[in-house]
ROSE-4610 file (N, C-alpha, C; in Angstrom, 1 decimal, always signed):
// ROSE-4610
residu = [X/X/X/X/X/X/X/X/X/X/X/X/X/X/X/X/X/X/X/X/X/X/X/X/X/X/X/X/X/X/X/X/X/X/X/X/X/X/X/X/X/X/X/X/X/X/X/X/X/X/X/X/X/X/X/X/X/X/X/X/X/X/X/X/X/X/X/X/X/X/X/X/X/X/X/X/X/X/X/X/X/X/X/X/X/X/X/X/X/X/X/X/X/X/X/X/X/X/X/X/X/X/X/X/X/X/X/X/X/X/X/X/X/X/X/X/X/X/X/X/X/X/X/X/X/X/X/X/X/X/X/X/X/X/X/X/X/X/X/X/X/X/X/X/X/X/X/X/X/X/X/X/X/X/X/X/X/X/X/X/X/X/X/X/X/X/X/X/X/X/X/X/X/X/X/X/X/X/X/X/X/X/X/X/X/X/X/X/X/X/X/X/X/X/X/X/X/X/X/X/X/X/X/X/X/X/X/X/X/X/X/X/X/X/X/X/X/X/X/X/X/X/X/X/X/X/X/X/X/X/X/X/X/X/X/X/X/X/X/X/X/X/X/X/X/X/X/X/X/X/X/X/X/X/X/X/X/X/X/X/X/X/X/X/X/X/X/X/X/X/X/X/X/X/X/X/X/X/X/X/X/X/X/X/X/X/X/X/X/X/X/X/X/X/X/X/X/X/X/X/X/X/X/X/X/X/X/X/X/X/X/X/X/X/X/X/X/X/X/X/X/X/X/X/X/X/X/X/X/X/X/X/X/X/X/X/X/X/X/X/X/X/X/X/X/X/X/X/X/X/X/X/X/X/X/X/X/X/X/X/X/X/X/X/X/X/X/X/X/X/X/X/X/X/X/X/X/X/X/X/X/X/X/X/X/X/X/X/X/X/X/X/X/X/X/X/X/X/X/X/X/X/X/X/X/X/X/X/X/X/X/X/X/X/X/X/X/X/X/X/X/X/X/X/X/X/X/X/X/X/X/X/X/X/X/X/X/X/X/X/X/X/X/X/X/X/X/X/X/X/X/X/X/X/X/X/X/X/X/X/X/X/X/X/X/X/X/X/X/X/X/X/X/X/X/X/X/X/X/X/X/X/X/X/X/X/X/X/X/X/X/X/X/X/X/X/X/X/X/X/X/X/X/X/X/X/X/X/X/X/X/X/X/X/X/X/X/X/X/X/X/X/X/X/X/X/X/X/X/X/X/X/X/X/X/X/X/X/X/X/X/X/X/X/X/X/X/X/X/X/X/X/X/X/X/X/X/X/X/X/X/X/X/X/X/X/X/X/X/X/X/X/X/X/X/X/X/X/X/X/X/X/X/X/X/X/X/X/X/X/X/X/X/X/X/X/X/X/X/X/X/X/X/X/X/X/X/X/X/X/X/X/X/X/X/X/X/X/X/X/X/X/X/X/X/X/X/X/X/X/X/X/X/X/X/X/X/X/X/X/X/X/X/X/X/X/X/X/X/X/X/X/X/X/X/X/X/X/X/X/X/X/X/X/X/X/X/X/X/X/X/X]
num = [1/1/1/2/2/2/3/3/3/4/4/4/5/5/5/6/6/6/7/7/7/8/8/8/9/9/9/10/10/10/11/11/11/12/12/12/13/13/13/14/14/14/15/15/15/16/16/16/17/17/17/18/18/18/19/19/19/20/20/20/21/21/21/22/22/22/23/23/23/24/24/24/25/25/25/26/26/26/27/27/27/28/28/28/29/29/29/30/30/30/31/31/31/32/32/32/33/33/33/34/34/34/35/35/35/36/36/36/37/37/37/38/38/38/39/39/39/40/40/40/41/41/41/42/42/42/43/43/43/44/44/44/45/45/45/46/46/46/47/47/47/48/48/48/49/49/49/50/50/50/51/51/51/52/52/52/53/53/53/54/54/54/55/55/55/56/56/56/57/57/57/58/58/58/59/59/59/60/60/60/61/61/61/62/62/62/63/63/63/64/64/64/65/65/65/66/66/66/67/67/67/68/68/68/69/69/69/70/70/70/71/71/71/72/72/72/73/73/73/74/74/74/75/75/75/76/76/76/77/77/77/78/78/78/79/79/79/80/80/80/81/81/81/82/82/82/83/83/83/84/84/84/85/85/85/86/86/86/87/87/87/88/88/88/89/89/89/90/90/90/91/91/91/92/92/92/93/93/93/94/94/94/95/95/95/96/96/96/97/97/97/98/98/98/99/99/99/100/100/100/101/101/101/102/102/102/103/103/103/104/104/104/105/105/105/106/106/106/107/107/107/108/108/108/109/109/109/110/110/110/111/111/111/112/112/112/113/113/113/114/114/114/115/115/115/116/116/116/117/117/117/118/118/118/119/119/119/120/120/120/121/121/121/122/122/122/123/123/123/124/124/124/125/125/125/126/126/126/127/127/127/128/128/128/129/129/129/130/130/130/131/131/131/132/132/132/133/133/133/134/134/134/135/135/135/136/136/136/137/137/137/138/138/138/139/139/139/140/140/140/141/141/141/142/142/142/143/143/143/144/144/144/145/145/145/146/146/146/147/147/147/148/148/148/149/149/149/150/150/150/151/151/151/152/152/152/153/153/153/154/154/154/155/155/155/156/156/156/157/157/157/158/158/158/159/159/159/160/160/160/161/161/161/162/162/162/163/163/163/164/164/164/165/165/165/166/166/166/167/167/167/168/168/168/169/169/169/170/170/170/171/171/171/172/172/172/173/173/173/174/174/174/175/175/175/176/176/176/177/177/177/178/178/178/179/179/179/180/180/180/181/181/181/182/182/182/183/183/183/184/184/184/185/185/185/186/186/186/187/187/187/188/188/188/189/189/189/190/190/190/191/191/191/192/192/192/193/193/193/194/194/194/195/195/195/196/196/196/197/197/197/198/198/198/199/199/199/200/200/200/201/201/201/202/202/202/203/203/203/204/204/204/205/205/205/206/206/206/207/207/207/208/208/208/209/209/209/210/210/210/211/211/211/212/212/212/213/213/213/214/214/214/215/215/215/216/216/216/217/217/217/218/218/218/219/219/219/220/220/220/221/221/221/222/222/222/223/223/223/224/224/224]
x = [-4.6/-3.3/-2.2/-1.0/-0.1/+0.6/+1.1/+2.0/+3.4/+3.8/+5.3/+6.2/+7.6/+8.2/+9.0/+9.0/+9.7/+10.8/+11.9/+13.3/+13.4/+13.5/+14.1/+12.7/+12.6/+11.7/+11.8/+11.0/+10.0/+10.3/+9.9/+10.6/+10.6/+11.2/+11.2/+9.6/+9.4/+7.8/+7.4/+8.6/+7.8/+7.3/+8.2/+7.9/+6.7/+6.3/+5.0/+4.2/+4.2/+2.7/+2.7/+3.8/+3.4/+2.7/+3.1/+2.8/+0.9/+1.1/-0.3/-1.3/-0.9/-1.5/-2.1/-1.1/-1.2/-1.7/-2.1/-2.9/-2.2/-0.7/-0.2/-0.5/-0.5/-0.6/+1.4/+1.4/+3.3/+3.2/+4.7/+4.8/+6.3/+6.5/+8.2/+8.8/+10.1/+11.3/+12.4/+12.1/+13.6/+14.6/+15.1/+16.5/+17.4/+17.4/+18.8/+18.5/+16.6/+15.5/+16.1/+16.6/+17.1/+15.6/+14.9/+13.5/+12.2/+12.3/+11.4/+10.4/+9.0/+8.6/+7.4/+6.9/+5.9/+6.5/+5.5/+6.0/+5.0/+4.3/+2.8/+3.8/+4.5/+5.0/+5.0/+4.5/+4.6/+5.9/+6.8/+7.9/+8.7/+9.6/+10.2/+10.9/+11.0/+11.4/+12.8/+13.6/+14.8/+15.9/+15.3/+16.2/+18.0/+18.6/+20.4/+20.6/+20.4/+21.0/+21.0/+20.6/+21.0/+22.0/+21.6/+22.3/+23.1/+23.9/+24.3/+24.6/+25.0/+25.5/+24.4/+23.5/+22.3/+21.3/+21.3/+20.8/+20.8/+22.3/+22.7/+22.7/+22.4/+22.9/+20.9/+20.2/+18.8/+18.9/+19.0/+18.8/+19.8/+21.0/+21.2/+20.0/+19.7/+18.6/+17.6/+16.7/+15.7/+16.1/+17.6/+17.9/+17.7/+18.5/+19.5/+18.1/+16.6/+15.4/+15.7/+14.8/+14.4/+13.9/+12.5/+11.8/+11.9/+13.2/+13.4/+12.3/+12.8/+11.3/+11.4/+11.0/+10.9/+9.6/+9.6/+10.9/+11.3/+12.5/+13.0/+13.8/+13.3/+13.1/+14.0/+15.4/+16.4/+16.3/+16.2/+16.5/+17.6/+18.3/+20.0/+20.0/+21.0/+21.6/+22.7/+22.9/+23.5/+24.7/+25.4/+27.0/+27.3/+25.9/+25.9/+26.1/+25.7/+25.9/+26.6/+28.0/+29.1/+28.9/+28.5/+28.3/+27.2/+26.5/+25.6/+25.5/+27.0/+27.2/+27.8/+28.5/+29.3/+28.2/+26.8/+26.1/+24.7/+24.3/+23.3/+22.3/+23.1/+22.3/+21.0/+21.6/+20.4/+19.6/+19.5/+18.3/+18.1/+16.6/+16.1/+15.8/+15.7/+15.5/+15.9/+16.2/+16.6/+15.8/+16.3/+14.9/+16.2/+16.6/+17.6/+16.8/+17.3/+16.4/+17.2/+16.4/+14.7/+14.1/+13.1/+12.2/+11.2/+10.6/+9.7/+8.4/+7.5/+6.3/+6.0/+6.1/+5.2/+6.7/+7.8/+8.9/+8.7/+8.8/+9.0/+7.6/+6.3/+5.5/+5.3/+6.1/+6.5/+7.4/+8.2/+9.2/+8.7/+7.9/+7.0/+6.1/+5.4/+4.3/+5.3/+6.5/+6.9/+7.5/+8.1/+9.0/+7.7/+6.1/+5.8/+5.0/+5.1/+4.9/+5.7/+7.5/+8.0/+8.2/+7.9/+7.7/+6.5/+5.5/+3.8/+3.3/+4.0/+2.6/+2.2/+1.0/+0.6/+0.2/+0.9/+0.7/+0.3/-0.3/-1.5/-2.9/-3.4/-4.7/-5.1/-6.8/-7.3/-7.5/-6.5/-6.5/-7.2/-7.6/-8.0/-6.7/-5.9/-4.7/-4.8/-4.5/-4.8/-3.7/-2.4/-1.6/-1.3/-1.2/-0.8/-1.4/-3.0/-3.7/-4.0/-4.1/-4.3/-5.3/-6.5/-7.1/-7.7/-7.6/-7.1/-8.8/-9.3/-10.3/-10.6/-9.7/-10.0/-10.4/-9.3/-9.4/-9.9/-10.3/-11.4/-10.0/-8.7/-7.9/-7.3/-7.2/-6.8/-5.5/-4.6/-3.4/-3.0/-2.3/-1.9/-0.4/-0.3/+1.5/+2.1/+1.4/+2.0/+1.4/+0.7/+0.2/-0.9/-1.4/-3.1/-4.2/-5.1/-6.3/-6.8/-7.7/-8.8/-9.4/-10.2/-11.4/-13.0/-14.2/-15.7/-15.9/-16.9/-17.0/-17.7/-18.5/-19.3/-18.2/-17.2/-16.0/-15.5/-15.0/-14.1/-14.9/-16.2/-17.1/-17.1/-17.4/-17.8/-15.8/-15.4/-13.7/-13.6/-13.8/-13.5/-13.9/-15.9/-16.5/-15.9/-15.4/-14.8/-13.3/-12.8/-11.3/-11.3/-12.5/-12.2/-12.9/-13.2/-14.2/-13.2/-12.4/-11.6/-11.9/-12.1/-12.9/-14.4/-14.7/-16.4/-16.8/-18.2/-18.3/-19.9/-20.6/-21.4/-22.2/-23.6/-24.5/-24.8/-25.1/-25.2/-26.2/-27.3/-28.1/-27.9/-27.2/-26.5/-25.3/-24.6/-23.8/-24.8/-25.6/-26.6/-27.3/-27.6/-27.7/-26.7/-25.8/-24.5/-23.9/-23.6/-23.1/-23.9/-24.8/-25.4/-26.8/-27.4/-28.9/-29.6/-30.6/-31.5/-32.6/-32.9/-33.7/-32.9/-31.7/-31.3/-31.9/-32.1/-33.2/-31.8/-31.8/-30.7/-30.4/-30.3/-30.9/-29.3/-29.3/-27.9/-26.8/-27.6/-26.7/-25.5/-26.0/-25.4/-24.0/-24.0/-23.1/-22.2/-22.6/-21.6/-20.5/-21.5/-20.8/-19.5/-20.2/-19.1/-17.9/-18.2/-17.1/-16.2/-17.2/-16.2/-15.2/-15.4/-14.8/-13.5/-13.8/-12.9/-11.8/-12.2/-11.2/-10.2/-10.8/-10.6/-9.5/-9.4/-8.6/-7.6/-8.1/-6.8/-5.8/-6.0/-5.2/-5.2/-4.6/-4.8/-4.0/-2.8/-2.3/-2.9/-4.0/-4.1/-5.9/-6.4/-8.0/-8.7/-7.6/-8.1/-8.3/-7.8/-8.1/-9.5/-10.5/-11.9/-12.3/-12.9/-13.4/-15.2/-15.2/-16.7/-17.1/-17.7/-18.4/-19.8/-19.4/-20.7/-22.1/-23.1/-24.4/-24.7/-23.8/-23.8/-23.6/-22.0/-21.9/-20.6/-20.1/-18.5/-18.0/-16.6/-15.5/-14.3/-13.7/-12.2/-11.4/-9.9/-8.6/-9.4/-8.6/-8.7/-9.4/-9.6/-10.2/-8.9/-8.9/-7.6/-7.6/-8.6/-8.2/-7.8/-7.4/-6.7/-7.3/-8.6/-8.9/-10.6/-11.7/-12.8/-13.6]
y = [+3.7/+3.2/+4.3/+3.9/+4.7/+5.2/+6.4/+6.9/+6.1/+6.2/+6.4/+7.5/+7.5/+8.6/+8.5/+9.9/+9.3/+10.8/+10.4/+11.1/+11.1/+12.5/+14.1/+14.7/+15.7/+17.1/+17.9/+18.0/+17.0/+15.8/+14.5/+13.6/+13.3/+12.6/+12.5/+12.0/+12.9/+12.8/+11.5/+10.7/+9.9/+8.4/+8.6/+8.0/+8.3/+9.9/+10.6/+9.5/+9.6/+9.2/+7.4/+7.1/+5.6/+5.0/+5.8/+6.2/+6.5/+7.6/+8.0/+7.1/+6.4/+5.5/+4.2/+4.2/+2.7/+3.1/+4.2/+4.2/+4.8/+4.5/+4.7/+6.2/+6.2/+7.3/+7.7/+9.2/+9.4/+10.8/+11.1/+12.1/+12.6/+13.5/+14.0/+14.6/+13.3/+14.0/+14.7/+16.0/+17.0/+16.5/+17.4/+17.7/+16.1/+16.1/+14.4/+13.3/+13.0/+12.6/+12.7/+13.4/+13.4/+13.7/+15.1/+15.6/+15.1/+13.7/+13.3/+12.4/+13.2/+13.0/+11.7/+11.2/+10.0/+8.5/+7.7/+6.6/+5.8/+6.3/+5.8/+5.9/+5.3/+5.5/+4.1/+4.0/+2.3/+1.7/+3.0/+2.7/+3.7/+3.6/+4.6/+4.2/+4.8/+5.1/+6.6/+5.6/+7.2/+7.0/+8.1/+7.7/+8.3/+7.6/+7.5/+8.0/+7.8/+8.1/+9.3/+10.7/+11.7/+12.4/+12.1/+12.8/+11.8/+10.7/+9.8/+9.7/+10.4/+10.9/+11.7/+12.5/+13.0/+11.4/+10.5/+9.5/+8.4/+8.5/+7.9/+8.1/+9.9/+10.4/+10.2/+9.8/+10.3/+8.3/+7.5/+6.1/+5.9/+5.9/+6.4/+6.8/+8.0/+8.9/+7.9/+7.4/+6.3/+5.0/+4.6/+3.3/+3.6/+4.6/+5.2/+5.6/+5.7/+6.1/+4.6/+6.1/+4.3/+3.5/+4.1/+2.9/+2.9/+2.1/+2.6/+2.5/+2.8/+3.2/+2.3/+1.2/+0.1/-0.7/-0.9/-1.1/-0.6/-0.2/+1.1/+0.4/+1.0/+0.6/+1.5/+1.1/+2.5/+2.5/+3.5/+3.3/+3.7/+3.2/+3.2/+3.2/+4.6/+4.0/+2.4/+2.2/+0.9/+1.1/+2.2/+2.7/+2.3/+2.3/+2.5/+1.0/-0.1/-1.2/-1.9/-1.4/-1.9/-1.2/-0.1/+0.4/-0.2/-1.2/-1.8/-2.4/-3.7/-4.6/-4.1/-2.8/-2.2/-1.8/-1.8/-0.6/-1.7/-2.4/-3.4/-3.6/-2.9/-2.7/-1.4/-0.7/+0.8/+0.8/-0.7/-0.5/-1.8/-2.4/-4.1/-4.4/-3.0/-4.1/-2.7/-2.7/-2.1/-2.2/-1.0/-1.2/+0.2/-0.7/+0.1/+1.4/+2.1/+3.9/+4.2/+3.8/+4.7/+2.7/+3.2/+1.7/+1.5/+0.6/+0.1/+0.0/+0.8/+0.7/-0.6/-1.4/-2.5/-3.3/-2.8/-3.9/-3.0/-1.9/-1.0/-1.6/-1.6/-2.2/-4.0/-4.3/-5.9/-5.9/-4.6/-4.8/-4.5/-3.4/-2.6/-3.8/-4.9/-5.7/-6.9/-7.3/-8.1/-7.7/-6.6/-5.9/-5.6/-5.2/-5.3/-7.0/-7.9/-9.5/-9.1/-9.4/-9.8/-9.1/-7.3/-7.4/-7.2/-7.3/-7.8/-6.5/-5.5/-4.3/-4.0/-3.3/-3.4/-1.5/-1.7/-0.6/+0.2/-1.1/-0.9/-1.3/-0.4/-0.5/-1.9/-1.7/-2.8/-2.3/-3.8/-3.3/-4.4/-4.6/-5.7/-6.1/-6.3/-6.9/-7.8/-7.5/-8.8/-8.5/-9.4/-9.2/-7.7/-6.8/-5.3/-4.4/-5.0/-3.9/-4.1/-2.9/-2.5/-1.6/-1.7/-1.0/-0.9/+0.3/+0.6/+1.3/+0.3/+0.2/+1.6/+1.9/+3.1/+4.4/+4.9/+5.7/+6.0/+4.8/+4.7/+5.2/+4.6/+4.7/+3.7/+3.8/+2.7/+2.7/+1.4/+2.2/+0.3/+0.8/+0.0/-0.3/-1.3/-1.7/+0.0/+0.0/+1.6/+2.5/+2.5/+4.0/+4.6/+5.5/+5.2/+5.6/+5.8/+4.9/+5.6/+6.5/+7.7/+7.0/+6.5/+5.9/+6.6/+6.2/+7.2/+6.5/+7.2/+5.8/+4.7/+4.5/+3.5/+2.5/+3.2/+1.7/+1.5/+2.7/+1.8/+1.1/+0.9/+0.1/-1.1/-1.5/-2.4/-3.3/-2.7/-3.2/-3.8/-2.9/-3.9/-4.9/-5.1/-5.9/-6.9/-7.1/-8.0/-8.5/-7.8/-8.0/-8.9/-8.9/-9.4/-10.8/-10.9/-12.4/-12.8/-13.3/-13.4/-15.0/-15.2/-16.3/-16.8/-16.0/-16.3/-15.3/-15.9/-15.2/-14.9/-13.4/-13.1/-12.6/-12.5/-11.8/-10.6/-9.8/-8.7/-8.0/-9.1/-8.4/-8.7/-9.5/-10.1/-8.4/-8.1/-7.2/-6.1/-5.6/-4.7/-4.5/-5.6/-5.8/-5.6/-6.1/-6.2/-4.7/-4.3/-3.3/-1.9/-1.9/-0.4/-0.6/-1.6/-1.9/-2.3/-2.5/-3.7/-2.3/-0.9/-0.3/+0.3/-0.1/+1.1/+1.0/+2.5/+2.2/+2.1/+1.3/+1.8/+0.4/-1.2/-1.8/-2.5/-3.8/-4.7/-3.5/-2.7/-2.2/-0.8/-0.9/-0.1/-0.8/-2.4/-2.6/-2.7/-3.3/-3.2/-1.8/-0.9/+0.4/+0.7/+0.1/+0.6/-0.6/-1.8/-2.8/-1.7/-1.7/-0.7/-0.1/+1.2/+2.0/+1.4/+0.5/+0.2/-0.3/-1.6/-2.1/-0.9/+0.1/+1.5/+1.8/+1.9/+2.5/+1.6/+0.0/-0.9/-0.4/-0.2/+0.1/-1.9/-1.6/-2.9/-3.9/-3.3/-4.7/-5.5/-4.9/-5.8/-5.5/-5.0/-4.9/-6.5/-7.3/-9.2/-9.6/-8.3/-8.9/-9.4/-8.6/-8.6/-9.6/-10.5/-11.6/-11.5/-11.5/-11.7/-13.2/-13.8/-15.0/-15.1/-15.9/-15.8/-15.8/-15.4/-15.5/-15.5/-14.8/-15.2/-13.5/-13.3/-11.9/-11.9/-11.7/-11.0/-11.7/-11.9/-12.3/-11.6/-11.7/-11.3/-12.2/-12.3/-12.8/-14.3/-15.1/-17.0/-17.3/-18.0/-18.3/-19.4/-19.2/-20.6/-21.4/-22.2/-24.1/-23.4/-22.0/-22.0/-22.0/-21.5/-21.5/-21.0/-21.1/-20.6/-21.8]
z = [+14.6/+14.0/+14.3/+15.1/+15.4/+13.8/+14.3/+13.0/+12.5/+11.8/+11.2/+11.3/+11.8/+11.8/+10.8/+9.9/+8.1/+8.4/+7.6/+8.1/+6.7/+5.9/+6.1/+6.0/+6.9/+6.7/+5.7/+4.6/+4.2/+3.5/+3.2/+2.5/+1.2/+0.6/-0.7/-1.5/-2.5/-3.1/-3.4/-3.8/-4.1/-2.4/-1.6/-0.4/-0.3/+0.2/+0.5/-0.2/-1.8/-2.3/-2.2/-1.8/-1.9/-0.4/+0.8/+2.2/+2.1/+1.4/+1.3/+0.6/-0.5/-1.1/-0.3/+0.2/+1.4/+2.4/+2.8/+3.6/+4.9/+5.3/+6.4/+6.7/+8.4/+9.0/+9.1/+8.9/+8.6/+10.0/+9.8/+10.2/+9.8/+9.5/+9.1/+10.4/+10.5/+11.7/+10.4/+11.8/+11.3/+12.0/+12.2/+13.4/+13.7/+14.3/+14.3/+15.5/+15.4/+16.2/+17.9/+18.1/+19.8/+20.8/+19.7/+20.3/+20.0/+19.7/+19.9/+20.9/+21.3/+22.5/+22.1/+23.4/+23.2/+22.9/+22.9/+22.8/+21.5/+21.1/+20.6/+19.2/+18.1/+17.0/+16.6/+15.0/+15.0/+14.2/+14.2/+13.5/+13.0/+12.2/+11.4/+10.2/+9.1/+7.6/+7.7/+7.5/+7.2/+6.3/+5.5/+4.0/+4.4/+4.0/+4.2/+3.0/+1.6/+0.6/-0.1/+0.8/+0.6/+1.2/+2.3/+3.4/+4.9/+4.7/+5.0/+6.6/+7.1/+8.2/+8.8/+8.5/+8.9/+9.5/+8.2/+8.8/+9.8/+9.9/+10.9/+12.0/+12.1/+13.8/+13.9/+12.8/+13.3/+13.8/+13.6/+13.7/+14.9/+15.4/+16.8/+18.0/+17.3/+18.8/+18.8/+17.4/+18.1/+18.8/+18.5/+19.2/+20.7/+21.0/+22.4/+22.9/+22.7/+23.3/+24.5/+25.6/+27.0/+26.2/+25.1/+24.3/+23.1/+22.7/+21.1/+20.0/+19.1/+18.5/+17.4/+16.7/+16.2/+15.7/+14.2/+13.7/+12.6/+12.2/+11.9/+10.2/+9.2/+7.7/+7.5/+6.5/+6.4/+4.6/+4.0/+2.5/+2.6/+1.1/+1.1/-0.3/-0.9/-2.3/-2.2/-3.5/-4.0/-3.3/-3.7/-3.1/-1.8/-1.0/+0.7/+1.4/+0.4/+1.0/+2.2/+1.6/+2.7/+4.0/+4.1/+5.3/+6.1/+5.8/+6.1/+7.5/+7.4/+8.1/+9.8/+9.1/+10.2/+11.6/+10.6/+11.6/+11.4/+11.5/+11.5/+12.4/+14.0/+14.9/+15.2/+14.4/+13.9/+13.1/+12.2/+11.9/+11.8/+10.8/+11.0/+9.9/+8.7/+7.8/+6.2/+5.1/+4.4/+2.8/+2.0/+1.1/-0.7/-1.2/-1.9/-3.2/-2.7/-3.5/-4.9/-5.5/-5.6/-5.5/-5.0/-4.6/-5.5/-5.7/-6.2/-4.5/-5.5/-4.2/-3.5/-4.2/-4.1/-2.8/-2.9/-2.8/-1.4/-1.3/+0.4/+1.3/+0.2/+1.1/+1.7/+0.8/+1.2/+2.2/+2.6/+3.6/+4.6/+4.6/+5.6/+6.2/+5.5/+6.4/+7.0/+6.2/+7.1/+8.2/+8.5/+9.4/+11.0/+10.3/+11.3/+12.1/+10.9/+11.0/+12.4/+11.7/+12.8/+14.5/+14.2/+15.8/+16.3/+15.7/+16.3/+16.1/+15.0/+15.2/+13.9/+14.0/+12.8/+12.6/+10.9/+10.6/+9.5/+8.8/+8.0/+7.8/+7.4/+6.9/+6.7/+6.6/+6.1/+4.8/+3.5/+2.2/+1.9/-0.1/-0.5/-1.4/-1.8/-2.7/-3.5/-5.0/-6.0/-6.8/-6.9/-7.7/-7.6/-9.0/-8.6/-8.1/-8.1/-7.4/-5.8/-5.7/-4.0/-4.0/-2.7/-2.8/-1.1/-0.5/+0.7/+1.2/+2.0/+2.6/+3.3/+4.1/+5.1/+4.1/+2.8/+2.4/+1.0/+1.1/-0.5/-1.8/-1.4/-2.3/-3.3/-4.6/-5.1/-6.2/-5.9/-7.1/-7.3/-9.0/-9.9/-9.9/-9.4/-9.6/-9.0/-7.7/-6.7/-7.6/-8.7/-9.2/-9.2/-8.6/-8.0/-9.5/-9.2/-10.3/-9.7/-10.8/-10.4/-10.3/-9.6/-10.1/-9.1/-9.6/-8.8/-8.1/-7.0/-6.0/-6.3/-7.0/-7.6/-8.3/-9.4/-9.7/-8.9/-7.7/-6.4/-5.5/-5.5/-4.8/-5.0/-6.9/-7.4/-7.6/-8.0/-8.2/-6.3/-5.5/-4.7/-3.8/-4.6/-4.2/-5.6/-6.3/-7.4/-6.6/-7.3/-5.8/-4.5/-4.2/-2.5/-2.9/-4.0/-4.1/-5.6/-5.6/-6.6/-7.3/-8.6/-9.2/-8.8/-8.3/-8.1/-9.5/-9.9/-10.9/-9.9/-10.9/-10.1/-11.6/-11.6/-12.5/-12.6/-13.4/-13.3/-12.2/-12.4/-11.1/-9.7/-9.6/-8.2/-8.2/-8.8/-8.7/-8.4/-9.3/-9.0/-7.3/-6.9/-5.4/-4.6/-4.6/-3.8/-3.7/-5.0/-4.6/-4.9/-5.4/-5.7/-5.0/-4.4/-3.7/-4.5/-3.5/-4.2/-4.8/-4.6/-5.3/-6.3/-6.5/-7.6/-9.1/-9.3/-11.0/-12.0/-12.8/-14.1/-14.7/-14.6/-14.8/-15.1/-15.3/-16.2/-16.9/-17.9/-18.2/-17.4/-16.5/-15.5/-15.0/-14.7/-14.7/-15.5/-16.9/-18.1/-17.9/-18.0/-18.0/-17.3/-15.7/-15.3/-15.3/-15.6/-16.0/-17.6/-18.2/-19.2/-19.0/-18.3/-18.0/-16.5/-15.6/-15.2/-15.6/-16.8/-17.9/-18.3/-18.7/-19.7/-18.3/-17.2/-16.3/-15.7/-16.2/-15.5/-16.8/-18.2/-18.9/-19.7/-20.9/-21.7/-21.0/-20.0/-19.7/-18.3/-17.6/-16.5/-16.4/-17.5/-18.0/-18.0/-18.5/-18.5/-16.9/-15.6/-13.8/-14.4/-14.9/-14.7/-16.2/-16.1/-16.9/-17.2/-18.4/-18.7/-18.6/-18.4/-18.8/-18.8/-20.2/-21.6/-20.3/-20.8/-20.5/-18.6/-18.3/-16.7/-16.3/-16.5/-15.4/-15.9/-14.8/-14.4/-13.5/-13.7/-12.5/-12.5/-11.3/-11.0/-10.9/-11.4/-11.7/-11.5/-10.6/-11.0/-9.4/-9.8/-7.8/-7.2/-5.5/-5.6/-6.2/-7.0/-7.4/-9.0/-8.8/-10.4/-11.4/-11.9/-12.6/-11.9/-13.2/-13.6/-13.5]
């Protein structure tokens, strides 16, 4: 997976962790991107709303590349709007700061929909949760979620099968093997403690049903 080139050296903390959360591969441009070499980049992120004119001379040097570098996500305070239209050609798609994680990465996968590259991970996604295959990472409405590897195992063998319901010992197989010693109540536990980490408002993802097992959120026909 090619990188991201993210504009200012170093970038704002909270970009970093929503970047890193997701999985993307980054890299921080300094200087006013004129030196930048290669062609292998799967895009670029460059925040305007600090330093306005810094951003713009950096969104210039990747257009003016033989192979411009594309496609290129600009954050912007609210103030910056109007300057938008004037200069439309420097970038392809915009994301107003401070962002909501979840909204930069909805802009991030459509932007690479529309020019065919891809530059994320393989995730599992359910409503607010994300949980990012490659790096065994997982976060809540953009906030990540300690979790061991045994709940980020089982959460995202739940997650990826959404309204199927499954038994304890069917989970016991699936996800921890068919010799593991420790018995039904092994999984309760760690349904517990998962609950205990979605926090009380999104602990109901995970559903008990009576005398069977466990399920996650609704299955498509909407229901259980």
């Amino acid at each position: 997976m090619d990188p991201l080139l993210v504009y200012p050296d170093p970038p704002p903390r909270e970009l970093v962790q929503t970047l890193d959360l997701a999985g993307y591969a980054w890299e921080p441009l300094g200087g006013d991107g004129s030196d930048v070499v290669g062609d292998s980049w799967a895009g670029a992120i460059v925040c305007a709303n600090e330093d306005p004119e810094g951003a713009w001379a950096v969104c210039r040097a990747l257009r003016k590349r033989e192979v411009p570098i594309e496609p290129l996500l600009l954050l912007v305070a609210g103030t910056q709007l109007d300057e938008l239209d004037l200069r439309n050609e420097l970038f392809d798609d915009f994301c107003l700061a401070p962002f909501h994680p979840r909204e930069l990465e909805a802009r991030m996968r459509h932007l690479s929909w529309r020019t065919g590259q891809e530059t994320r991970p393989d995730t599992v996604e359910y409503g607010p949760l994300a949980l990012n295959l490659e790096t065994y990472q997982a976060a809540l409405d953009g906030e990540p979620l300690d979790l061991t590897y045994m709940e980020y195992e089982l959460l995202t063998f739940l997650a990826s099968n959404p309204g199927k319901v499954f038994s304890r010992d069917t989970l016991l197989s699936r996800v921890w093997g068919y010799e593991y010693y420790g018995g039904a109540r092994t999984v309760d536990v760690h349904i517990r403690r998962l609950r205990a980490k979605l926090g009380e408002k999104h602990s109901g993802l995970i559903n008990t049903v009576r005398s069977v097992g466990y399920s996650f959120g609704q299955s498509r026909w909407g229901g259980l």
